[in-house]
C-alpha positions as CSV (number, residue, x, y, z in Angstrom):
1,X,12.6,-5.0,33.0
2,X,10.3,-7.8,31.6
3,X,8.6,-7.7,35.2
4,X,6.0,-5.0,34.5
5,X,2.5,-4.8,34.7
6,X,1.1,-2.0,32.5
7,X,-2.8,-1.1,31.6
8,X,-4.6,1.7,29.8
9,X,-8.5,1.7,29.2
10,X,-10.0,3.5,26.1
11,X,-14.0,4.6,26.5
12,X,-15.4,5.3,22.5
13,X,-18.6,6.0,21.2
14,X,-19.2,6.2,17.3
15,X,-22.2,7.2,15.4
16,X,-23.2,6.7,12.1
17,X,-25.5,7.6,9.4
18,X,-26.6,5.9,6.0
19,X,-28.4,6.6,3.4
20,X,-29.9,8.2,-0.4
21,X,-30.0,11.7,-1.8
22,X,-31.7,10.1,-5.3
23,X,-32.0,6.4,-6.6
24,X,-28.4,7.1,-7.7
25,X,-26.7,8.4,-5.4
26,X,-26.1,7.2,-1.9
27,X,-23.9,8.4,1.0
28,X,-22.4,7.3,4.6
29,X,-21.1,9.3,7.3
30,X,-19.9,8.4,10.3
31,X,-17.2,9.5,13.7
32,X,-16.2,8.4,16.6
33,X,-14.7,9.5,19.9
34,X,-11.9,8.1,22.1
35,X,-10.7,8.7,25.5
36,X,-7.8,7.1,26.3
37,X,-6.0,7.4,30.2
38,X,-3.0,7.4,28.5
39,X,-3.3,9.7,25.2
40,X,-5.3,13.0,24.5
41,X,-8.8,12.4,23.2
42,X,-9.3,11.3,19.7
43,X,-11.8,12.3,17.2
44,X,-12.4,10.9,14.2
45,X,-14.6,10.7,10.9
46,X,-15.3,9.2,7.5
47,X,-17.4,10.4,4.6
48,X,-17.8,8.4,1.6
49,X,-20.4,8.5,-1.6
50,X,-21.2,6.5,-4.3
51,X,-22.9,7.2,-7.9
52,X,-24.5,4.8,-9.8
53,X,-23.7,5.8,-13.6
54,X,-25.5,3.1,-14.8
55,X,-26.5,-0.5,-13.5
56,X,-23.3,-1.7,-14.4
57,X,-21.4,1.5,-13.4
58,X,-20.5,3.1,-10.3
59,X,-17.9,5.9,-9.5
60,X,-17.3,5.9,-5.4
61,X,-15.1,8.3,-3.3
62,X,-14.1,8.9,0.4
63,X,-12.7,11.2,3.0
64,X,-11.6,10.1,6.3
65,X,-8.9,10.6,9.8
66,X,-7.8,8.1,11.7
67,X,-6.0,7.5,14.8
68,X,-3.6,4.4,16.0
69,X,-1.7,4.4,19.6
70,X,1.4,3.2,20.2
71,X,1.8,-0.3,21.7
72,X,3.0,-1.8,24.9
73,X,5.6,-2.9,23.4
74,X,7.0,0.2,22.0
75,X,6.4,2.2,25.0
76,X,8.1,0.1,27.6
77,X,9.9,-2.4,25.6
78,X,10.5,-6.1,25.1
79,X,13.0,-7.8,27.6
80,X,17.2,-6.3,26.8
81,X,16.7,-6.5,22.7
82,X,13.7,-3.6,22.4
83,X,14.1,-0.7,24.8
84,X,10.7,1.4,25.4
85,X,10.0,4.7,25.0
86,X,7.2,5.9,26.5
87,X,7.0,9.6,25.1
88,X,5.7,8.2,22.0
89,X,2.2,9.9,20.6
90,X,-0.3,8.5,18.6
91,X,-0.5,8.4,14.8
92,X,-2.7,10.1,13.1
93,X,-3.9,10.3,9.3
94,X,-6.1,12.3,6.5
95,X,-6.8,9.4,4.1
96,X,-8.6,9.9,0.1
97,X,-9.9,7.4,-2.3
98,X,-11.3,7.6,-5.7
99,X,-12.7,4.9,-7.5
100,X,-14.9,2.8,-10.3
101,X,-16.4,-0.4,-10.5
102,X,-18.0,-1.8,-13.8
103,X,-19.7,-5.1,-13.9
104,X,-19.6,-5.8,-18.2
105,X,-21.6,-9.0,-17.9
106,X,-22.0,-11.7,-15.1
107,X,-18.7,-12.9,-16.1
108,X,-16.3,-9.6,-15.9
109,X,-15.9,-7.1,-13.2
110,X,-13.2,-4.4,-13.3
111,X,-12.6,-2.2,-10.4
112,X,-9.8,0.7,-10.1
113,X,-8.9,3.1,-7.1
114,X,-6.5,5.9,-6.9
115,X,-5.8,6.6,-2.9
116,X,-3.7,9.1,-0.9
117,X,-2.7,9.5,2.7
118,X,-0.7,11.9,4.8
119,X,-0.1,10.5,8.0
120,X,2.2,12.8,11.1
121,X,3.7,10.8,14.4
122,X,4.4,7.7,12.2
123,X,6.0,5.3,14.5
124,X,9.6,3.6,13.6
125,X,9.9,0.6,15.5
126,X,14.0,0.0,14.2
127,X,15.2,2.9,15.4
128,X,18.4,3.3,17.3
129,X,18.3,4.6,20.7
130,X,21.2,7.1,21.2
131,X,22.2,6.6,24.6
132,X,22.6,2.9,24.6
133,X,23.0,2.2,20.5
134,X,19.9,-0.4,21.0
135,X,16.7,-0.8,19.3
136,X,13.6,1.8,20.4
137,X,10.7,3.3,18.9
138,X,9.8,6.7,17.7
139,X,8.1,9.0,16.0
140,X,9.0,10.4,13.1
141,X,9.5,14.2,12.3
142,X,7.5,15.4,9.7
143,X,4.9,13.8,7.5
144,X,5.0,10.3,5.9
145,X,3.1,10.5,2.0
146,X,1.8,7.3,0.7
147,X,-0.3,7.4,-2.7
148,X,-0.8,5.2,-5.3
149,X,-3.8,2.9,-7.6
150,X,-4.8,-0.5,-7.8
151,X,-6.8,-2.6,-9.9
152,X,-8.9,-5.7,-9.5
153,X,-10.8,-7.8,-12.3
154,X,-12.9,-10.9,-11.8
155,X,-13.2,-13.1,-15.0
156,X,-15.7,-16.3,-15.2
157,X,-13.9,-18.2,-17.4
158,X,-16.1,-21.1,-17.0
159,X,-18.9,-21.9,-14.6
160,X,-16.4,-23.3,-12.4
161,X,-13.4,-21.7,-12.9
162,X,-13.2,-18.2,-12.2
163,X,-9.6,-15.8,-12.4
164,X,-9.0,-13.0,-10.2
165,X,-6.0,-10.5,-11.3
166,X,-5.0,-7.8,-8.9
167,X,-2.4,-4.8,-8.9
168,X,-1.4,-2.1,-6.7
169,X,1.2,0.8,-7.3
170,X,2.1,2.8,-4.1
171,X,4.5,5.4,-4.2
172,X,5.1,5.8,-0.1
173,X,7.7,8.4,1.3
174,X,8.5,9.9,4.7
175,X,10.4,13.2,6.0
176,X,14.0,13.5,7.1
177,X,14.1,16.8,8.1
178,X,15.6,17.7,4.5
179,X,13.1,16.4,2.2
180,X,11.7,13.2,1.2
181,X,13.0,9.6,1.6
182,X,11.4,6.7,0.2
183,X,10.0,4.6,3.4
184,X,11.4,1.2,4.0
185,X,10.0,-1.7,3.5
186,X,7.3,-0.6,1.2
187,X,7.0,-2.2,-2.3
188,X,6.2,-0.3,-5.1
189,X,4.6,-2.8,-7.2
190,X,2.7,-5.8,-5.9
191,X,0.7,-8.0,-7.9
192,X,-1.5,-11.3,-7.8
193,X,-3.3,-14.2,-9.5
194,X,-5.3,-16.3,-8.1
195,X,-7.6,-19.4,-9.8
196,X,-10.5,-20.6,-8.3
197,X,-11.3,-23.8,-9.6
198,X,-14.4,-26.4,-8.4
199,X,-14.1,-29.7,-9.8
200,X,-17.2,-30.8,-9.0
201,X,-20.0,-30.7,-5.8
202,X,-17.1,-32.0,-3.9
203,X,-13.5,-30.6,-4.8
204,X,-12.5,-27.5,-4.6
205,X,-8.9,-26.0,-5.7
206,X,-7.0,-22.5,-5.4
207,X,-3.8,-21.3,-7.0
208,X,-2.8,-18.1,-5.8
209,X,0.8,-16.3,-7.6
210,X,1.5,-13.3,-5.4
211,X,4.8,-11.1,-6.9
212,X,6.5,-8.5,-4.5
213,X,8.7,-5.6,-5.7
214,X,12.1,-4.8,-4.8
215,X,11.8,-2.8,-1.7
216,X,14.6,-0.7,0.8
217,X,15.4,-2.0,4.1
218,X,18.3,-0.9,6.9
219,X,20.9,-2.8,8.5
220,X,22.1,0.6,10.5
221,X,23.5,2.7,9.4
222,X,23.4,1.5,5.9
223,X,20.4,1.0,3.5
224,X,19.9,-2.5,1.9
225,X,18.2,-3.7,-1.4
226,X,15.7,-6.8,-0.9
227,X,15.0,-8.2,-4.3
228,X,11.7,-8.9,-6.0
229,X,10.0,-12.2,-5.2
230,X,7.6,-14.3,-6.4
231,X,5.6,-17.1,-4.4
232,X,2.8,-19.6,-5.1
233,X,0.8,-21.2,-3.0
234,X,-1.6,-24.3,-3.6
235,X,-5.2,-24.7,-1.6
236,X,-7.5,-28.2,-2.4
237,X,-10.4,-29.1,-0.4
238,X,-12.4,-32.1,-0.6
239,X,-15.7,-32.9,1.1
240,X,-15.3,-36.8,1.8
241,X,-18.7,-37.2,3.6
242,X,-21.0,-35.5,5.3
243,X,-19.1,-34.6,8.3
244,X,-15.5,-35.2,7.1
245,X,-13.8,-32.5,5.0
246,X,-10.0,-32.9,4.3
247,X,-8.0,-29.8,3.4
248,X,-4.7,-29.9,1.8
249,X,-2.5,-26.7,1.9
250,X,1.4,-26.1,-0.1
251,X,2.8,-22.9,0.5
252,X,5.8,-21.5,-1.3
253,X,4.9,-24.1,-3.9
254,X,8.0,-23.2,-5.9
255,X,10.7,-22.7,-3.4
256,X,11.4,-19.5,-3.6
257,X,14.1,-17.9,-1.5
258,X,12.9,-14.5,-0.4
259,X,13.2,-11.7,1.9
260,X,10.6,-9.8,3.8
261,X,12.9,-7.8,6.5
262,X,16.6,-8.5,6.2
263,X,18.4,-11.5,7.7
């Protein structure tokens, strides 16, 4: 029944605390807690620290939970295509990060960060109600893995012209009640260039490359391969006066024919 009028109301309150054990080391804490009319109460909470090796040097890491609820959408559906389901609970995560970040000069920075997160009640929005064979949400049995690394370096090649080069590796995987899938959807690799270029006081330009992995979807009950894509997109701005800027955009520069979710 589109015809539905629906409401929760959430009432948080979140506290948190910075600051230095030693000119070198500095720390953050922080939680927060949610009542929700609709959901049990949530509490959660971050740690994180950082350690300055050197001025140029710094290792970093963080500990935290989180806690998403499900939507209207998913709990009482969307018109006849998406039927609700309104037992659904919350998700809720543990979530790790390890990391560096070196400046070498004014000119190169190189970051890296290895990351893990074990998440229970993940919430598949394509699944297939039972009863009348049409799309629902629910939540998923088990625990849902996701780990991986990425890297980031910023290179001044010139005073105006600056490189940034990006990768990420995540290895993300979810229970089926025997043992481990890989989750759908979910790229392994994904990488990026992008060029910042000012012509002068008065041009500005950006080329971004952005390359997506292969990656597993569903058309039910089979699984599906989407290939690897890549797309580049093409930024200009140009400050004409004082008060007139124009601003020229081109996506998908090259044409590419890609696909994100099957069909």
């Amino acid at each position: 029944d589109p015809n539905q009028e629906r409401r929760k109301s959430t009432k948080s309150i979140a506290v948190e605390h910075r600051g230095e054990l030693n000119s070198n080391i500095s720390y953050a804490a922080s939680s927060r807690f949610d009542n929700n009319s609709e959901f049990k109460n949530a509490r959660t909470a971050k740690i994180e620290f950082v350690y300055k090796l050197t001025n140029n040097q710094r290792i970093r890491a963080a500990w935290g939970t989180a806690s998403k609820n499900p939507t209207f959408t998913e709990r009482f559906g969307y018109y006849t295509n998406f039927i609700g389901n309104p037992q659904l609970e919350p998700e809720r995560s543990k979530n790790f990060e390890l990391g560096f970040d070196i400046d070498f000069d004014n000119n190169h920075s190189f970051s890296g960060t290895f990351f893990k997160s074990i998440l229970e009640n993940e919430i598949n929005g394509n699944a297939i109600d039972p009863i009348t064979f049409g799309f629902t949400a629910k939540n998923i049995e088990g625990l849902s893995k996701r780990e991986g690394f990425e890297f980031n370096s910023i290179l001044v090649l010139q005073q105006n012209l600056k490189l940034n080069l990006a990768y990420t590796y995540v290895d993300s995987v979810q229970s089926n009640n025997v043992g481990y899938i890989d989750e759908l959807r979910r790229p392994r690799n994904t990488a990026s260039m992008k060029i910042l270029w000012n012509l002068n006081q008065y041009s500005f330009f950006n080329l971004n490359a952005q390359y997506t992995d292969e990656q597993i979807d569903i058309v039910f009950p089979d699984n599906v391969l989407l290939h690897a894509y890549t797309t580049v997109n093409f930024d200009g701005s140009f400050l004409l006066n004082e008060r007139l800027t124009l601003n020229l955009s081109v996506n998908n520069l090259l044409d590419e024919k890609y696909e994100e979710i099957y069909g």
